[in-house]
C-alpha positions as a LaTeX table, in Angstrom:
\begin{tabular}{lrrr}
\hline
Residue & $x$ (\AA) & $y$ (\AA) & $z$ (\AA) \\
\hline
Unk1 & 0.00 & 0.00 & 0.00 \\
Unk2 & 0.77 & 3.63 & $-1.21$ \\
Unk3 & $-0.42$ & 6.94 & 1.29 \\
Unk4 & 0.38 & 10.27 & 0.60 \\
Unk5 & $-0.60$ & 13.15 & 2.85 \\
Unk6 & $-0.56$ & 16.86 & 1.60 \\
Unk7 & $-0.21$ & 19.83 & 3.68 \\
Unk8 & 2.14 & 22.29 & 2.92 \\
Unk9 & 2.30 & 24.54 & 5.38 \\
Unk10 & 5.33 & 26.51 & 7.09 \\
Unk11 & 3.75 & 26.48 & 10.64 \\
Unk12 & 3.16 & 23.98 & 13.17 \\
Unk13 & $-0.94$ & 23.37 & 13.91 \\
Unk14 & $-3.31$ & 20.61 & 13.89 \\
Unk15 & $-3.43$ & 19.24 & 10.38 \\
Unk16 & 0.67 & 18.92 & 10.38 \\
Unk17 & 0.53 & 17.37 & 13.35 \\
Unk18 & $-2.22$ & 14.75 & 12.80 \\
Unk19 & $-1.03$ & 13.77 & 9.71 \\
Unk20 & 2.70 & 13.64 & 10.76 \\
Unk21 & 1.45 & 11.74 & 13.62 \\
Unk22 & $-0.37$ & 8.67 & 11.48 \\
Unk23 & 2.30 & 8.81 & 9.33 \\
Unk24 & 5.21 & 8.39 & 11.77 \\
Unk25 & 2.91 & 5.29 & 13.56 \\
Unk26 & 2.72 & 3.70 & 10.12 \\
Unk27 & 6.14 & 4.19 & 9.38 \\
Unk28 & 6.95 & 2.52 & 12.71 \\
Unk29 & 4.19 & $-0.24$ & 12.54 \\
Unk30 & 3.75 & $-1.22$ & 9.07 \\
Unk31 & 5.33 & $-1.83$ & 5.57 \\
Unk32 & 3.35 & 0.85 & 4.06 \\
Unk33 & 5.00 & 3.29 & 1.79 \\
Unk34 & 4.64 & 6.93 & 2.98 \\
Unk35 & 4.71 & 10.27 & 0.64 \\
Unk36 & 4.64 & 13.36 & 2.38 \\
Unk37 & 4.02 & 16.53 & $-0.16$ \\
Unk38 & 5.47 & 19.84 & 2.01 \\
Unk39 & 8.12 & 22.46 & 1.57 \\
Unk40 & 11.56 & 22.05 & 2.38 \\
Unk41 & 10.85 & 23.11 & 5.61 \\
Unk42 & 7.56 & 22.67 & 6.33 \\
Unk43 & 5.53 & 21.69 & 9.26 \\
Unk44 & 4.35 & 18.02 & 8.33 \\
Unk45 & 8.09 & 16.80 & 7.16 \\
Unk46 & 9.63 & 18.58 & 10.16 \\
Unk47 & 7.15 & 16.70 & 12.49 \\
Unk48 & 7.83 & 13.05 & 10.48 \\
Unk49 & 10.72 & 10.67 & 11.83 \\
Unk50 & 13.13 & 9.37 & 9.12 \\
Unk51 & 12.46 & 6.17 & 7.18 \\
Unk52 & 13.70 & 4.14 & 4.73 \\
Unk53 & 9.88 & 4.10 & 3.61 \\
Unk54 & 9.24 & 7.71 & 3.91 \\
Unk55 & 9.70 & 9.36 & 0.53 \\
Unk56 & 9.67 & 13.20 & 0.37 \\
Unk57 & 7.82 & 15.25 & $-2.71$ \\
Unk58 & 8.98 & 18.83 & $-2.06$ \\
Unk59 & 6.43 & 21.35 & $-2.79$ \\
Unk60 & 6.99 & 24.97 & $-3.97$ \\
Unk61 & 4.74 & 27.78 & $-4.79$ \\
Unk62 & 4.18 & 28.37 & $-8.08$ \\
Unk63 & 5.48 & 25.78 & $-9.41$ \\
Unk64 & 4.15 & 22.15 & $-10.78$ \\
Unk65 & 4.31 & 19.79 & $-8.19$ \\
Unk66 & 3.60 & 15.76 & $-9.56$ \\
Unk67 & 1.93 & 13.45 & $-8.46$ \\
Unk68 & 1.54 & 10.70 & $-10.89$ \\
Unk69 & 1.36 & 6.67 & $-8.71$ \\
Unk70 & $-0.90$ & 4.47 & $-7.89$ \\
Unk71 & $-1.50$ & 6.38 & $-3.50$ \\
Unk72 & $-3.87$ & 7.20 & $-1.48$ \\
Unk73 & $-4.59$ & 10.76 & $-0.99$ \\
Unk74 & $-5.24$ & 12.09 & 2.36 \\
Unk75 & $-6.15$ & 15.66 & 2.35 \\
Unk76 & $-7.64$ & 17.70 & 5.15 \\
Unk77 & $-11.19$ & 18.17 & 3.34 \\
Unk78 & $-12.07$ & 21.20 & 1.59 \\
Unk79 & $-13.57$ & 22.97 & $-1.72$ \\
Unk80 & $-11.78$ & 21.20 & $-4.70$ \\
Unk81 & $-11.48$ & 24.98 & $-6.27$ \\
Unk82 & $-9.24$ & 25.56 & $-3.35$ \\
Unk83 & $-7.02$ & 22.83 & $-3.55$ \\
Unk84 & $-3.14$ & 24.17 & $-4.51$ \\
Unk85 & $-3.45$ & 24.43 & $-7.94$ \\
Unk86 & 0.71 & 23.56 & $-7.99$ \\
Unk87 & $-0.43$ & 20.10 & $-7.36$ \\
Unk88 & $-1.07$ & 17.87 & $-10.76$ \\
Unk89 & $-2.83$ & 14.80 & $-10.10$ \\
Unk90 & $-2.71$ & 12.00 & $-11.95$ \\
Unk91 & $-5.69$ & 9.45 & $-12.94$ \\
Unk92 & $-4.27$ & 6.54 & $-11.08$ \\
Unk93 & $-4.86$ & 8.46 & $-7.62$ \\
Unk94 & $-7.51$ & 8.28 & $-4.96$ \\
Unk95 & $-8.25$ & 10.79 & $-2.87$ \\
Unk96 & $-9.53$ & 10.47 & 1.16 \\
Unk97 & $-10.84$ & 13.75 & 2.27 \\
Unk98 & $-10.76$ & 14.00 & 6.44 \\
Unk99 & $-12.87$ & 17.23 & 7.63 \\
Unk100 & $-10.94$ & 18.28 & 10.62 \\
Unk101 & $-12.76$ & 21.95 & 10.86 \\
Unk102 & $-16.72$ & 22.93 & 10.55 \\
Unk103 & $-16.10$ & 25.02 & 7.93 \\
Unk104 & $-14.00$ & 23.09 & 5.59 \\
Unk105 & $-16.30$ & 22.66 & 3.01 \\
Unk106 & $-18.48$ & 25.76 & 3.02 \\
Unk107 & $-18.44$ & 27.88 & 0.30 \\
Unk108 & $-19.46$ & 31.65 & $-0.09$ \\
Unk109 & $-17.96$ & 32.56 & 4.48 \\
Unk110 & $-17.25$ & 36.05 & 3.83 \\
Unk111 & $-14.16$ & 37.57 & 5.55 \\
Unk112 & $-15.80$ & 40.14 & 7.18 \\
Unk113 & $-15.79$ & 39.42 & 10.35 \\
Unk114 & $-20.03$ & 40.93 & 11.31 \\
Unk115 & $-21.03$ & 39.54 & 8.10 \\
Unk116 & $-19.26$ & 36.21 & 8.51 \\
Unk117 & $-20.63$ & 36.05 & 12.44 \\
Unk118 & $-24.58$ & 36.76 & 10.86 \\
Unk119 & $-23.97$ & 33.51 & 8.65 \\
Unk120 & $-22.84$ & 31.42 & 11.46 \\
Unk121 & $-25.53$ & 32.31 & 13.73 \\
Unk122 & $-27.98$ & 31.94 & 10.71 \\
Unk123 & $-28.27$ & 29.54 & 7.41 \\
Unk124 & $-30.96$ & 32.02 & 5.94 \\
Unk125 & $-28.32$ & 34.89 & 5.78 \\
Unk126 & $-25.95$ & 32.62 & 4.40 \\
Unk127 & $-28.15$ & 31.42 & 1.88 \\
Unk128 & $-28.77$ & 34.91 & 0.53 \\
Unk129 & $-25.10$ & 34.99 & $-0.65$ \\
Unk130 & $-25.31$ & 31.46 & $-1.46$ \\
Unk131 & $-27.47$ & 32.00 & $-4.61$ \\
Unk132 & $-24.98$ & 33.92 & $-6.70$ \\
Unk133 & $-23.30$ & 30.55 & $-7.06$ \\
Unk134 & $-26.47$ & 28.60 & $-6.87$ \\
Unk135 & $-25.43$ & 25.96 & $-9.70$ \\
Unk136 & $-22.20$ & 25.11 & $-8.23$ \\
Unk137 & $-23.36$ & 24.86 & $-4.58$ \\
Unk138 & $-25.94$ & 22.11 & $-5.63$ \\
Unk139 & $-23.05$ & 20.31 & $-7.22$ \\
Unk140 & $-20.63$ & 20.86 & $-4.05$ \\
Unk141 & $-23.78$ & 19.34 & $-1.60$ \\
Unk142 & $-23.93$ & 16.34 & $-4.33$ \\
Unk143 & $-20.54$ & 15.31 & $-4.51$ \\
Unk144 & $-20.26$ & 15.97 & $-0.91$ \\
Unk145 & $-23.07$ & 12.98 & $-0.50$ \\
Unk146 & $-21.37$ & 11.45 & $-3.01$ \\
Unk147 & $-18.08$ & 10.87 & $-0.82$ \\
Unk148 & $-19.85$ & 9.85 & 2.09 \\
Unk149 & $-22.04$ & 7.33 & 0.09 \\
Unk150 & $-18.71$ & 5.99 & $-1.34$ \\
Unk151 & $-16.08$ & 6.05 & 1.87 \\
Unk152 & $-14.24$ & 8.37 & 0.16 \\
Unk153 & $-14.51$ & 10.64 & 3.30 \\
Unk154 & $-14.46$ & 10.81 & 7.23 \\
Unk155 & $-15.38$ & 13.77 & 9.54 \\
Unk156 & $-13.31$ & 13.89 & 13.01 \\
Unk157 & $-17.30$ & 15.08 & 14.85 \\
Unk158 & $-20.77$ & 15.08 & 15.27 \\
Unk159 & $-20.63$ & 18.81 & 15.14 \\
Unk160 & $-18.48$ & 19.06 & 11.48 \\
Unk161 & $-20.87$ & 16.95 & 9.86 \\
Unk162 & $-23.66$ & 18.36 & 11.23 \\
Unk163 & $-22.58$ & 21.91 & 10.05 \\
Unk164 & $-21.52$ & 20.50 & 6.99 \\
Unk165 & $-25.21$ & 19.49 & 6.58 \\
Unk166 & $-26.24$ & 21.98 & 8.05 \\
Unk167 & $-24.78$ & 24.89 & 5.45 \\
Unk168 & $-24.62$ & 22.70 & 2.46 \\
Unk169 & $-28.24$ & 20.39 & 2.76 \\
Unk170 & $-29.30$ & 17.61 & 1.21 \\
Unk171 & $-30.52$ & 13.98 & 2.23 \\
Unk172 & $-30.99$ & 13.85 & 5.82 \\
Unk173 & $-30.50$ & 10.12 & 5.63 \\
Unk174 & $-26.76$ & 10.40 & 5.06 \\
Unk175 & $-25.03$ & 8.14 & 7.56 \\
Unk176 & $-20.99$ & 9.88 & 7.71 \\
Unk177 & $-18.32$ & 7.70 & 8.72 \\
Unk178 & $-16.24$ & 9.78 & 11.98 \\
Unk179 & $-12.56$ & 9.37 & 12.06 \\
Unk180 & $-11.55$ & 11.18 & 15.37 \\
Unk181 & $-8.33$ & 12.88 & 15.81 \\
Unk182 & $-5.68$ & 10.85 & 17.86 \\
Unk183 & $-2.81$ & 11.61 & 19.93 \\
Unk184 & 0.42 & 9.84 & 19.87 \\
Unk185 & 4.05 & 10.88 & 21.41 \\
Unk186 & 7.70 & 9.66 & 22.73 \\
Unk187 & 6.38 & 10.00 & 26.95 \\
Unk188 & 4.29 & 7.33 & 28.13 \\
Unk189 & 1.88 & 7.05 & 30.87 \\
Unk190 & 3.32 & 7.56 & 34.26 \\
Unk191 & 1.19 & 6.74 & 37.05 \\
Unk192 & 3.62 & 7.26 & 39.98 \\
Unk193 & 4.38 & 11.02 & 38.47 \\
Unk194 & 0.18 & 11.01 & 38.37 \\
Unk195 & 0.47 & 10.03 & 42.30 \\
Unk196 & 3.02 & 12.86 & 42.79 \\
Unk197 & 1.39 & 15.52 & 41.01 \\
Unk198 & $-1.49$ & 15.14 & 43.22 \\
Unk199 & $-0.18$ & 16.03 & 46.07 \\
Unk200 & 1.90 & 19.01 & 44.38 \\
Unk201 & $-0.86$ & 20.43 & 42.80 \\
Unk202 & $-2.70$ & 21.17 & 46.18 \\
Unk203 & 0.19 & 23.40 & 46.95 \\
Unk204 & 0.85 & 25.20 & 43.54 \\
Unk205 & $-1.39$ & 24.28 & 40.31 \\
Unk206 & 0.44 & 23.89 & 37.18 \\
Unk207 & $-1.68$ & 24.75 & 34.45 \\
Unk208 & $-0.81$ & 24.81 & 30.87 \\
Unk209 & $-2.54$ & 26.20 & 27.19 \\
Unk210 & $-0.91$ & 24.38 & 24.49 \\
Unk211 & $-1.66$ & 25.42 & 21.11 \\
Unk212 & $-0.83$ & 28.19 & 18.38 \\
Unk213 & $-2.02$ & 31.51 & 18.97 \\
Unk214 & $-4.31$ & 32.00 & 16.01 \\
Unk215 & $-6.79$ & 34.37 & 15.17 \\
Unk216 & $-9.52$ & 31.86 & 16.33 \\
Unk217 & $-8.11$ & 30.78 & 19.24 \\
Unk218 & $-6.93$ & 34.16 & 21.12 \\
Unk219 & $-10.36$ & 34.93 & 22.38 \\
Unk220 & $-10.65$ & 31.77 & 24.90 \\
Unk221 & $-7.53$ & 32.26 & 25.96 \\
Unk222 & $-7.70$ & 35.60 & 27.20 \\
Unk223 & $-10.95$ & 34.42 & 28.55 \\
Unk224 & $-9.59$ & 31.71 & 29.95 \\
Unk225 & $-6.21$ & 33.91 & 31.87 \\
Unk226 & $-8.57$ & 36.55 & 33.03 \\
Unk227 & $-11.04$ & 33.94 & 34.83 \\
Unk228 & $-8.21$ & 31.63 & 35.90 \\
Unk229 & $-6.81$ & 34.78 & 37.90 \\
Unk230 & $-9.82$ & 35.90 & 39.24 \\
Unk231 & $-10.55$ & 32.80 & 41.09 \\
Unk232 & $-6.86$ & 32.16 & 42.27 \\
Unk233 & $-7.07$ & 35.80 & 43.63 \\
Unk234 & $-10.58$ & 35.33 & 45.26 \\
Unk235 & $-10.05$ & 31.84 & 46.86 \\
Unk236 & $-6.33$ & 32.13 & 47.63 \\
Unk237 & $-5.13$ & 29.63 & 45.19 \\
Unk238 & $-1.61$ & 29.67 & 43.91 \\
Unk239 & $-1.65$ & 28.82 & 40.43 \\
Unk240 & 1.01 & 29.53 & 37.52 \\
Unk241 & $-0.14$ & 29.54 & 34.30 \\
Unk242 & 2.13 & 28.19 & 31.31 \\
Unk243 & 1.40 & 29.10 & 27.70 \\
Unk244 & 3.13 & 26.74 & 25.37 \\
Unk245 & 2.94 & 27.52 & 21.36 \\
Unk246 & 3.22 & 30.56 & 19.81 \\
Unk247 & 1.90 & 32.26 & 16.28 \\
Unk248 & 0.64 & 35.20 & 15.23 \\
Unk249 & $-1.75$ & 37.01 & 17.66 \\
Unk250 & 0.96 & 36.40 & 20.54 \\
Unk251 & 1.11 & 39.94 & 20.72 \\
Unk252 & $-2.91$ & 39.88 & 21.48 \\
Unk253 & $-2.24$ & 37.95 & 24.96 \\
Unk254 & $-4.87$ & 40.07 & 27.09 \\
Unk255 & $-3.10$ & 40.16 & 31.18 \\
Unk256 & $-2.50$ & 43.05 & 33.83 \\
Unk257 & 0.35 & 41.24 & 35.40 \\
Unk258 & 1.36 & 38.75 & 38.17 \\
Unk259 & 0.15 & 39.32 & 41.66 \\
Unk260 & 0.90 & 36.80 & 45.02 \\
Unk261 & $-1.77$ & 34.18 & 43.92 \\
Unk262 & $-1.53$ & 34.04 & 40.27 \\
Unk263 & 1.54 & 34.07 & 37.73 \\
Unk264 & 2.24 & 33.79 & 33.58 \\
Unk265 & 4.55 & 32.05 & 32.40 \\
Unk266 & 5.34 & 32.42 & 28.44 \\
Unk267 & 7.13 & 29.44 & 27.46 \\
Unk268 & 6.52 & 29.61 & 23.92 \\
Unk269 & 6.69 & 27.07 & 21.02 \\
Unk270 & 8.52 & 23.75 & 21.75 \\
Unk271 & 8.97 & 20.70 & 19.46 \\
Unk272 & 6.61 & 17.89 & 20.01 \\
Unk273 & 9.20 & 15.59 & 21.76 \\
Unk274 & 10.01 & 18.44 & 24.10 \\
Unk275 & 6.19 & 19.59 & 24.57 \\
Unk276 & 5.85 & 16.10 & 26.07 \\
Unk277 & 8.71 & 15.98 & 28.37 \\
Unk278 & 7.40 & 19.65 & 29.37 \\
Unk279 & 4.39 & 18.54 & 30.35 \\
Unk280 & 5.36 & 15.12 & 32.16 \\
Unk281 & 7.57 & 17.46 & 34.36 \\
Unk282 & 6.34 & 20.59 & 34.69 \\
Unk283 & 2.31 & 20.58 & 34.44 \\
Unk284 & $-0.53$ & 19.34 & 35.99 \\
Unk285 & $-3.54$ & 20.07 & 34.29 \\
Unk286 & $-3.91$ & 21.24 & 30.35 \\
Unk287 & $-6.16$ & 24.07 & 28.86 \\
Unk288 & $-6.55$ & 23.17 & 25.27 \\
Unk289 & $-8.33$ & 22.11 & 22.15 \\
Unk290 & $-7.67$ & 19.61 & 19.05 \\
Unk291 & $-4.68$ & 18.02 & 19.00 \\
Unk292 & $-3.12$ & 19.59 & 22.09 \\
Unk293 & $-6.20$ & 17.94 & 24.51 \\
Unk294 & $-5.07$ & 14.76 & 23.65 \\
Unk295 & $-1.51$ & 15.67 & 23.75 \\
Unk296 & $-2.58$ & 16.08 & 27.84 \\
Unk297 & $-4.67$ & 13.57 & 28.15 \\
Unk298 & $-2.48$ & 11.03 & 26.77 \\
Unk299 & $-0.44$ & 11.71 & 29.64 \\
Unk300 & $-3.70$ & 11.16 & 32.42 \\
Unk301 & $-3.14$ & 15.03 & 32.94 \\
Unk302 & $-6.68$ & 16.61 & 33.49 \\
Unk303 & $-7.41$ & 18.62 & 29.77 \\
Unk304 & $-10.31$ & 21.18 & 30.22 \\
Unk305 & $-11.64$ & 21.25 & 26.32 \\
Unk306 & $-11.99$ & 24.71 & 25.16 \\
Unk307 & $-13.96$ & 26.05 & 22.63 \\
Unk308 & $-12.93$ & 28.88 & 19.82 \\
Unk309 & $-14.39$ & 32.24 & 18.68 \\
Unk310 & $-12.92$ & 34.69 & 15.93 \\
Unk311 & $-14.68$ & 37.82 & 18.77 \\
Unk312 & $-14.44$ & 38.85 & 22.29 \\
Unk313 & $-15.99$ & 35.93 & 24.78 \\
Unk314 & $-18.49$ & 38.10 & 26.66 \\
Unk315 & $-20.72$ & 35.97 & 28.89 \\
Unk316 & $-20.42$ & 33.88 & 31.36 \\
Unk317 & $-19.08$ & 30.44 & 29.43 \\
Unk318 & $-19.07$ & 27.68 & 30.69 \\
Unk319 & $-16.01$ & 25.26 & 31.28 \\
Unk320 & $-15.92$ & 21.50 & 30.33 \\
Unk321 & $-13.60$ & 18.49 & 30.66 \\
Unk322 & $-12.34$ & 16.35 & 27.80 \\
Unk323 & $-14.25$ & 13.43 & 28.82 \\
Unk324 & $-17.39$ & 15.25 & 28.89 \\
Unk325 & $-17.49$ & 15.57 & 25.23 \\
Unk326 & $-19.84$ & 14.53 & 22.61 \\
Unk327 & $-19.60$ & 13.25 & 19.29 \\
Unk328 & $-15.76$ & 13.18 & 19.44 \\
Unk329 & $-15.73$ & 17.09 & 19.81 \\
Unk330 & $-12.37$ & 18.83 & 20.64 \\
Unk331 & $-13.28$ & 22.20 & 20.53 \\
Unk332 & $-16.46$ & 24.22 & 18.53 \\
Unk333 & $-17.60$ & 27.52 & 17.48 \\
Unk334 & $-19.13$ & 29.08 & 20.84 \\
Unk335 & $-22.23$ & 29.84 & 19.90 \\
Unk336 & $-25.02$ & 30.66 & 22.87 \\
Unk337 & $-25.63$ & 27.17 & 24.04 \\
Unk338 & $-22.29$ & 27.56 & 25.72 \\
Unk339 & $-23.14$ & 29.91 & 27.79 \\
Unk340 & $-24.84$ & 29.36 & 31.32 \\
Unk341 & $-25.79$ & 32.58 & 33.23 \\
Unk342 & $-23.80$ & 32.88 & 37.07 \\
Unk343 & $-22.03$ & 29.42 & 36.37 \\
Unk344 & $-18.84$ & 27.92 & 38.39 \\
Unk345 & $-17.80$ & 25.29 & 36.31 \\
Unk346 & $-14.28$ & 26.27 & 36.76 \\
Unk347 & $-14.64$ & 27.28 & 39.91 \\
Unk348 & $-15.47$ & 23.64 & 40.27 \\
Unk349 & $-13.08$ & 22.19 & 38.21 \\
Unk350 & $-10.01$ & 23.69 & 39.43 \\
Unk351 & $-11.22$ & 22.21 & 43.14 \\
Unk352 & $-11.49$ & 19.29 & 41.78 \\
Unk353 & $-8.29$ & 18.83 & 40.23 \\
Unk354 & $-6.71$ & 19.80 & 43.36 \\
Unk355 & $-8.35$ & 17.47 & 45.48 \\
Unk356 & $-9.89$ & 14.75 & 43.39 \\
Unk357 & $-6.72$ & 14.78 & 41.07 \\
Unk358 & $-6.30$ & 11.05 & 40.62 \\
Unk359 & $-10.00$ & 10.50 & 39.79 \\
Unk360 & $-9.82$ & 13.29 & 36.88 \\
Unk361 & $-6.27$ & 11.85 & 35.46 \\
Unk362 & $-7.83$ & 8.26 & 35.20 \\
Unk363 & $-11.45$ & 9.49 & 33.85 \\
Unk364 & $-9.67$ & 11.76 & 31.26 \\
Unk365 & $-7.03$ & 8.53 & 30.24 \\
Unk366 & $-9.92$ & 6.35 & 29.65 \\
Unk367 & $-11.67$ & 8.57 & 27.75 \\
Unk368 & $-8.45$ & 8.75 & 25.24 \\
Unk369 & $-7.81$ & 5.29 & 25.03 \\
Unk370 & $-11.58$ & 4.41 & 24.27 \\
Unk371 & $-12.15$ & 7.26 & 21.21 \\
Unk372 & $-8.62$ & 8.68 & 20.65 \\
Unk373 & $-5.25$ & 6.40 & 20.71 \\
Unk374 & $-3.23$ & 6.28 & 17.85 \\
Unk375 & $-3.58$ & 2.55 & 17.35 \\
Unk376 & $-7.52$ & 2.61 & 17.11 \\
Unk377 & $-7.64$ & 5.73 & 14.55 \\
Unk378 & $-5.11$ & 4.42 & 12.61 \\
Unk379 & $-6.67$ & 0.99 & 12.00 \\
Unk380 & $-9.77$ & 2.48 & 11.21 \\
Unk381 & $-8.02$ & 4.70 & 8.71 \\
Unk382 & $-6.53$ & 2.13 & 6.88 \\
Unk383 & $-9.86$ & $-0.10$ & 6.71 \\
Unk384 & $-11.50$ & 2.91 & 5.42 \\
Unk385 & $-9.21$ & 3.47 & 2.61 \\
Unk386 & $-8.89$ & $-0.19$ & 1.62 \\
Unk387 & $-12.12$ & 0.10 & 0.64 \\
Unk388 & $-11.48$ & 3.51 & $-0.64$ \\
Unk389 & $-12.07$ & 3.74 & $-4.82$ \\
Unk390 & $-12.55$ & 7.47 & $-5.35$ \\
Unk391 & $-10.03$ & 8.62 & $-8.00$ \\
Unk392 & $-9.46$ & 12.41 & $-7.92$ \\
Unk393 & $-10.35$ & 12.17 & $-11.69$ \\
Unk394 & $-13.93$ & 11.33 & $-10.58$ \\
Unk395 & $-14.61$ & 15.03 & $-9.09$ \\
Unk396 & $-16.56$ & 16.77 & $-11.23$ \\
Unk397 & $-14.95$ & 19.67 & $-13.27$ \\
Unk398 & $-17.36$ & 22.83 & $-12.28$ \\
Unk399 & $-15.47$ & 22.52 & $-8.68$ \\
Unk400 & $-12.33$ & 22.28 & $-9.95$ \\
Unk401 & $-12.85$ & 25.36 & $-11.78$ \\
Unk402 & $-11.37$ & 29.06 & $-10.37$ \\
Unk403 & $-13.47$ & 32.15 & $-10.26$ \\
Unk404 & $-12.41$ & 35.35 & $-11.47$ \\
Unk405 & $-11.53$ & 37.01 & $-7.90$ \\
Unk406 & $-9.66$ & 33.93 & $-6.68$ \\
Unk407 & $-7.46$ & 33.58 & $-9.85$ \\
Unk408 & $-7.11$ & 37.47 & $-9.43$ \\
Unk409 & $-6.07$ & 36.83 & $-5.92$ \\
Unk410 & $-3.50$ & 33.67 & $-7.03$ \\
Unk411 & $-2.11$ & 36.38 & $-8.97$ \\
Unk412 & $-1.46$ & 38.98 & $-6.58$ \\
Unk413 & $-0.24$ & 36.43 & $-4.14$ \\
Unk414 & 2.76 & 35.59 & $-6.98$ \\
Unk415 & 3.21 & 38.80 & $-8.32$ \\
Unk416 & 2.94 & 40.64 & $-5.25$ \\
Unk417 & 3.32 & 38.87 & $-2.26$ \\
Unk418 & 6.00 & 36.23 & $-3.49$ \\
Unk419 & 4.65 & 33.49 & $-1.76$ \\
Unk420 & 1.16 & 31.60 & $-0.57$ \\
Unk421 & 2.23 & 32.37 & 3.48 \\
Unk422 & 3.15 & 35.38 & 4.90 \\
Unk423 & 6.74 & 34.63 & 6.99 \\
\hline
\end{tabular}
């Protein structure tokens, strides 16, 4: 067997690290034949272990990039007209599409950020932009059924297919095939650091966010600093709070300053080998979403799951552990049903972890191993593409197809810009 994943991207964040992460287990597990399409230095090759079975297509902007075997084509879902155009696929080539975000294949979002909010909230203001593409759109919600129907792709939750359906329509009696994300690292499950922990954590609380600082995720994280303080400083708690990743809103980090309960700590980014040794020393409980919950809870440390917003959290929101999750969610768009009026879930929660520590790192481990480890994903993944006979060929040409303002913007990205990514 023949899988190649595509991502080229220059930054490390959940797609890089999901697919570097099956990749590096099949390299390690199986006989399978690995292609990873990136740049030189790109995220996804930078994350993927050395192999003698690992071959490496480098990808540039602007220029062809071939792909012309008999593989399997993982791709993080999306609008075919979006797709890097660099890439040339040959006919011999099926595709696997794997919808890791709600919006992946919604057309017609705009990019203003009021406008954009008035469609989330309601699919009767989308739809009113919707119909000066109405032609294509009914093709996109066909061919979307079409995958399904055919196992030609997997949605990580409930809540990404449901949006899918949601924005796009169509047969309610689709049944979609879920694919959760996984976890997978060098440190291994310690349970006499667990026992440790608990009894350092009712001194001084360790807690951690782990994740970029995107555009997306800023939002809860302020959120999350400002509350965290306020109840240290009320109830007398000593807690230090770590932030681990970096990007491009780190400048946005919202925070007055230290005081005698409550202190930041701005670690930065860290590779993934490091992130785990970080944690295992250093941490006791994690603040995340995606790929960095399960980087915690791998470990037994108690993950709170956050929640993302492209605006200013104003409400009272309301907290939630990992293993309190639904429909393999890691993290949604807050939207009002997250809200609860005068709550203290984290008030709660952060009592909890200090004195019921043991209780939340084994809840939070069995919730991984049952929906999230490595080994059961990975399986799955491979069953599902065995069966897999979607050739890229096969997707029908009107989506292929570029409109006039994104070929204008192609072309102001290489004439202008220089490159796809801003450095």
């Amino acid at each position: 067997m023949n899988i190649t994943f595509f991502f080229p991207y220059p930054y490390i964040s959940g797609i890089p690290v999901l697919f570097s992460n099956v990749a590096n287990y099949l390299l390690s597990t199986t006989d399978i034949k690995v292609n990873i399409i990136d740049y030189k230095d790109g995220a996804l090759i930078r994350s993927c272990i050395k192999h003698d079975n690992l071959n490496f297509i480098e990808f540039k902007d602007f220029e062809p990039c071939n792909l012309d075997l008999d593989t399997f084509l993982i791709l993080q879902a999306g609008l075919p007209y979006k797709l890097r155009n660099e890439l040339k696929i040959g006919k011999s080539v099926r595709i696997f599409e794997w919808a890791a975000f709600e919006y992946n294949l919604v057309p017609n979002l705009s990019r203003i950020g009021a406008v954009r909010r008035l469609q989330e909230k309601s699919s009767v203001i989308y739809n009113l932009l919707r119909v000066f593409d109405y032609k294509k759109n009914i093709i996109l919600s066909k061919w979307t059924e079409e995958l399904i129907s055919r196992g030609a792709i997997a949605f990580m939750t409930e809540i990404i297919f449901k949006t899918t359906q949601k924005y796009l329509g169509g047969s309610q009696n689709v049944k979609p095939v879920y694919l959760p994300n996984l976890g997978t690292g060098n440190s291994l499950y310690n349970a006499e650091r667990l026992k440790g922990k608990s009894q350092e954590v009712k001194q001084c609380m360790e807690i951690a966010w782990l994740g970029r600082i995107a555009d997306f995720k800023i939002s809860i994280l302020n959120y999350s600093i400002k509350k965290i303080k306020q109840i240290a400083t009320n109830e007398g708690l000593r807690i230090n709070f770590h932030i681990i990743g970096d990007g491009e809103y780190g400048n946005s980090i919202e925070f007055d300053g230290d005081n005698e309960f409550f202190c930041l700590k701005n670690i930065g980014s860290l590779s993934k080998a490091d992130v785990d040794l970080y944690l295992e020393k250093n941490i006791h409980c994690l603040f995340a979403m995606g790929t960095s919950a399960l980087d915690g809870a791998r470990l037994g440390l108690p993950v709170v799951l956050l929640d993302y917003s492209y605006s200013k959290i104003v409400g009272d929101y309301n907290f939630r552990y990992l293993q309190h999750a639904t429909g393999f969610d890691l993290g949604h768009p807050i939207t009002a049903i997250d809200f609860v009026p005068d709550n203290v879930s984290l008030k709660n929660m952060i009592f909890e972890m200090k004195y019921h520590y043991l209780i939340k790192s084994n809840e939070v481990l069995e919730y991984y191993m049952k929906n999230h480890s490595v080994e059961k994903i990975t399986a799955k993944l491979i069953e599902l593409i065995k069966n897999n006979h979607y050739y890229y060929t096969e997707i029908p040409a009107d989506l292929k197809s570029l409109s006039v303002i994104r070929r204008l913007y192609l072309l102001y990205l290489k004439k202008f810009q220089k490159r796809y990514y801003k450095v």
